[in-house]
N, C-alpha and C positions, 0 to 999 in steps of 0.2 A: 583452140579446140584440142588441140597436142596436150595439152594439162588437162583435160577433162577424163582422157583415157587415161592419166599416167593416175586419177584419183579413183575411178572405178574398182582396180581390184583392191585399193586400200577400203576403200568404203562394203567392197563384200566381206573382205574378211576381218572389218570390226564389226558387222551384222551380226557372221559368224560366231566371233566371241562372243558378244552379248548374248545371242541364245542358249549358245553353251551355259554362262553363267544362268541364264534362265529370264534374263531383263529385256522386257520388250523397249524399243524406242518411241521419244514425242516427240513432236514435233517442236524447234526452236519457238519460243515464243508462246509457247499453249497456256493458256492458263486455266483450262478446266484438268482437273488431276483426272486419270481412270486408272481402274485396279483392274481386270477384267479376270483371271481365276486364282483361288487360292486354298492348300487344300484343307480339309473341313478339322481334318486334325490339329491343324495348328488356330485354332479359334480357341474362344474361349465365351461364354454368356455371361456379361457385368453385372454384378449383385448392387445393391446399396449398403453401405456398411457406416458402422458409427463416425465420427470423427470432431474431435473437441477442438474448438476452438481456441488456439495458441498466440498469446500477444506477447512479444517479447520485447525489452528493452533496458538501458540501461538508466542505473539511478545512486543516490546517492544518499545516506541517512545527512538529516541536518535540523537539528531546534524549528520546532516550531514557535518557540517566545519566550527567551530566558525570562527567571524570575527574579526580581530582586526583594532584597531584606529591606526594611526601613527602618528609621529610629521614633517609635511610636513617640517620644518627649523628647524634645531638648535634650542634653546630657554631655557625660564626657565617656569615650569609647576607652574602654580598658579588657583586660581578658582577652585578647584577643586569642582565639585558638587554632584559625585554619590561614592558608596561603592557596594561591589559584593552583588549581589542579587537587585541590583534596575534596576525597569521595567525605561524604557527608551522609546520614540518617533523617528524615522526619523527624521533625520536633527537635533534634539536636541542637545544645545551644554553642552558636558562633562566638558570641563577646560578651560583656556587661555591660550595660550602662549605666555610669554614677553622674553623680555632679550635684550642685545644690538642691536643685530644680528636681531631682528624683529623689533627693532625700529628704525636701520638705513638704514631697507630695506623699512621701511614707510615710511620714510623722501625722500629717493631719489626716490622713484617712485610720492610722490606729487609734488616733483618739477620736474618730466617730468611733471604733468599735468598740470604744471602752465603753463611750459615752451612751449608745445605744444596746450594752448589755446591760450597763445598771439600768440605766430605763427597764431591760426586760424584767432582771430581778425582782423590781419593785412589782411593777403590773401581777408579776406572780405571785408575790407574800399576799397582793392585795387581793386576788383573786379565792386565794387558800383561806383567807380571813372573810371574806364574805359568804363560802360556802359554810366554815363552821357558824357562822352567828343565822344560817338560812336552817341548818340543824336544829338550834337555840332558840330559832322561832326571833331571834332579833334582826335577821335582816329580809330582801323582798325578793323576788325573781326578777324586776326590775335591776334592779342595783347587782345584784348577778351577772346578769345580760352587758349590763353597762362594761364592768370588771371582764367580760369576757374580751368584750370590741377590745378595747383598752389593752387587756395581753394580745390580741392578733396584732394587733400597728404593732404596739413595740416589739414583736416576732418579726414584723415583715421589715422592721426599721433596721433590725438587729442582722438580718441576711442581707440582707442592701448593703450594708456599710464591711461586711464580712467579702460579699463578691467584690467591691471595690476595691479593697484592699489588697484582695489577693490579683487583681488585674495591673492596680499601682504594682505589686511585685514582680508580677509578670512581663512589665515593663522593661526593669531592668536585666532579663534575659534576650537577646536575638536569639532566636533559634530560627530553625532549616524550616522553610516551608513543605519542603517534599524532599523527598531522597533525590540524589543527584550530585553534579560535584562544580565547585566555585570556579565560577572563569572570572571572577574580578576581586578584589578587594578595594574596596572604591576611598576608607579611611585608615588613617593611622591608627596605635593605640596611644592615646592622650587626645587624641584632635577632638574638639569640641564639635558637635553636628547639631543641626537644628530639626524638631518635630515635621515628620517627614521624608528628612533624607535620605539618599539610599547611602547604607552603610556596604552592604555586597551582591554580587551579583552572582545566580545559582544558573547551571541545566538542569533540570531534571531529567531523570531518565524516563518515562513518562511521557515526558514533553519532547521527544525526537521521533520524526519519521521520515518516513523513507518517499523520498520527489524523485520523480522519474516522468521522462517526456514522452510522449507518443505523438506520432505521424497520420494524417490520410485517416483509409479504413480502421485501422489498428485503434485509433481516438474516437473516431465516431461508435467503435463495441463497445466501451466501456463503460460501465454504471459504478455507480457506488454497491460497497458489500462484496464484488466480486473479490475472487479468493485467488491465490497465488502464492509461490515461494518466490525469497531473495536468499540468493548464491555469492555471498561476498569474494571479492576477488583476489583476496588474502588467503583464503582457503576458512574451513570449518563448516559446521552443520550449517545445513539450508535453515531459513527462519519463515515460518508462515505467515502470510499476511493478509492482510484485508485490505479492500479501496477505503479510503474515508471521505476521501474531495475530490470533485474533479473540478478545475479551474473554470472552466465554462468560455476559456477567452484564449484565442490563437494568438502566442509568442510571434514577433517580428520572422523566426525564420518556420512559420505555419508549424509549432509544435503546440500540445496541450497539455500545462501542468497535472498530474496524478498524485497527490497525497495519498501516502499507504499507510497502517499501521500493524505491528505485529500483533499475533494473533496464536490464542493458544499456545502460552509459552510457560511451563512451568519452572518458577524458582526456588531451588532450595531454601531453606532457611537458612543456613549458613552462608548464603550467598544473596545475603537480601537488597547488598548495593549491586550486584550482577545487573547489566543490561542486557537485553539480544542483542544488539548493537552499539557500536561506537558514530561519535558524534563525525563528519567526515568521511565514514566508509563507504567505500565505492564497490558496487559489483553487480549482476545479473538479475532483471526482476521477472519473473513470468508468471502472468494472467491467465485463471483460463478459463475461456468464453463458454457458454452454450453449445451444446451435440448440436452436430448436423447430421444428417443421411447424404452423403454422394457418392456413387459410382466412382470404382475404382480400379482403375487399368495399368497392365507392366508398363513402368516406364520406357520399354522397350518396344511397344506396341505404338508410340508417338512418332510423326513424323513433322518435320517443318521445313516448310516450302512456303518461300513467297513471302514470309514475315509474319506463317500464320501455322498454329498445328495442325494434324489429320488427323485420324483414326481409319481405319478398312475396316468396315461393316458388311458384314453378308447378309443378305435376307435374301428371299427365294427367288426371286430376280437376279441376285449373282453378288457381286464384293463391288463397293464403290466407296470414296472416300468420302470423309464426314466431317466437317471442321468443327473442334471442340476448344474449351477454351481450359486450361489444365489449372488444379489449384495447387494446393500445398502436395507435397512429397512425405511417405511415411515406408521405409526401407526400398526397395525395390517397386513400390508401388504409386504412382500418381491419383490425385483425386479428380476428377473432371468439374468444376463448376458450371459450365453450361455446353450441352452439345450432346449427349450421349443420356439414353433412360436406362434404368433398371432391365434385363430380356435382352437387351441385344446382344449380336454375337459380333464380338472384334476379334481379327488378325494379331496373334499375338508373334507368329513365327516368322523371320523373313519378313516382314512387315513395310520394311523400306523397299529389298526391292521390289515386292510385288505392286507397291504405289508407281514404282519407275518400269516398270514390265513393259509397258508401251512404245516405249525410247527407239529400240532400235528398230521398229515395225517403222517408225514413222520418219526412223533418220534420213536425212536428204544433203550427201555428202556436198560439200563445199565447190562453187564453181572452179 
């Protein structure tokens, strides 16, 4: 009983304090929150206001399918012009290919063309000679007609053996499928390769984009087309991007592949091997979602108790508190996602302790 007195005037004059500071007491144990006054000036009435939806995450450019060259015929690889890591042009040619086998597939395709010009020659002297003798009254419109058929074959026989020829030549060039630059050299120059083979191996620039993982809700927002920068972590300009894929299938540790590709990017002409990106670079990708409308309160006007937030609501009935559930952060300001409408008036001032004002009314000093 002797301790009971010796805690009384400690318990009045921590009341005291407490009032002083302006904090009422709860009781241990309370778990309903009360505000009970607060004044009108420090309030505020919460608008809706826009707020874009931000996925952020990290990603990485890398080939979507190198390309490789082949050796259209049989031959032997000579010329060679490039080594792995050379920027390359479209259409540029990599090597030659010679060897018997393309030069005796040159040989008999020029003499179709020879063979099928004289042919056209002829059809046409013969063509010229039967319109004069149709002048002459010596020949028919028949025999005309015939002389006509006759030059079209040998025209069409004459361009037939003409494209062949030039594709037998075309042969013996490799060139670059697309601009981009060789990650392989797969032959020597002399080594014989067979129709088919791959002679090298390209990137294209083109053919790189940018894989980035997403998590949770951040996966489930994303569509294709949605739009975005990537902030390489090397430093230089942001590069615009698009969604192009989204994997449809959760990774072992619940991530979801995103395919990006760049977007709106203009290249000089002087700079027609230029990529946005390099093959490997790593750095910052951010998405961004659809406007919402939410309610938006000082972050200073949040209170957490319990494992959960509040908010101090006044309505004409007096100030009580209001459990909300807070989203994303944008300076000074928090977004509320569920808990709080448009009109109301929240506690922005003192906010903490008018939720604790109760305390020391209800303190019940220790036996």
């Amino acid at each position: 009983m002797r301790r009971s007195s010796v805690w009384g005037p400690v318990a009045v004059a921590a009341m005291l304090l407490l009032r002083c500071l302006g904090v009422d007491a709860q009781a241990p144990g309370s778990s309903t929150p009360v505000a009970t006054t607060a004044s009108e000036a420090g309030t505020m009435t919460v608008r809706a206001q826009a707020l874009a939806q931000i996925l952020p995450a990290y990603g990485q450019v890398e080939p979507i399918a190198p390309l490789s060259v082949h050796a259209i015929e049989a031959g032997v690889i000579a010329d060679m012009k490039v080594v792995p890591g050379s920027q390359v042009k479209a259409g540029e040619a990599l090597a030659t290919l010679t060897g018997p086998e393309i030069q005796s597939l040159l040989v008999n395709r020029e003499g179709a063309v020879r063979s099928a010009q004289a042919q056209l020659s002829a059809t046409e002297r013969t063509l010229t000679i039967e319109r004069r003798q149709l002048s002459a009254q010596m020949s028919t419109q028949q025999t005309i007609a015939a002389a006509r058929s006759a030059f079209a074959a040998a025209k069409a026989a004459f361009d037939t053996a003409q494209s062949d020829l030039m594709v037998a030549q075309e042969m013996r060039a490799l060139r670059a499928p697309s601009t981009g630059m060789v990650l392989a050299v797969e032959t020597a120059e002399g080594e014989r390769v067979m129709a088919g083979q791959t002679v090298l191996t390209l990137q294209a620039n083109d053919r790189l984009w940018l894989a980035a993982v997403y998590y949770g809700a951040d996966a489930a927002a994303i569509r294709v087309g949605m739009m975005g920068k990537f902030e390489p972590a090397s430093g230089g300009a942001p590069v615009p991007v698009k969604v192009a894929a989204v994997s449809g299938a959760l990774a072992p540790d619940a991530g979801e592949s995103v395919g990006l590709m760049p977007t709106h990017v203009h290249v000089p002409a002087s700079h027609a091997l230029a990529a946005p990106w390099l093959n490997g670079e790593r750095g910052t990708v951010t998405l961004t979602g659809p406007t919402r409308y939410l309610v938006a309160v000082p972050t200073r006007a949040l209170i957490l108790d319990q494992a959960r937030w509040w908010v101090l609501v006044r309505t004409p009935k007096g100030v009580h508190a209001q459990a909300v559930v807070p989203g994303p952060t944008r300076g000074w300001e928090t977004f509320i996602e569920q808990g709080l409408s448009p009109g109301e008036q929240v506690v922005v001032q003192n906010a903490y302790l008018e939720y604790h004002r109760s305390i020391a009314q209800r303190y019940v000093p220790p036996d």
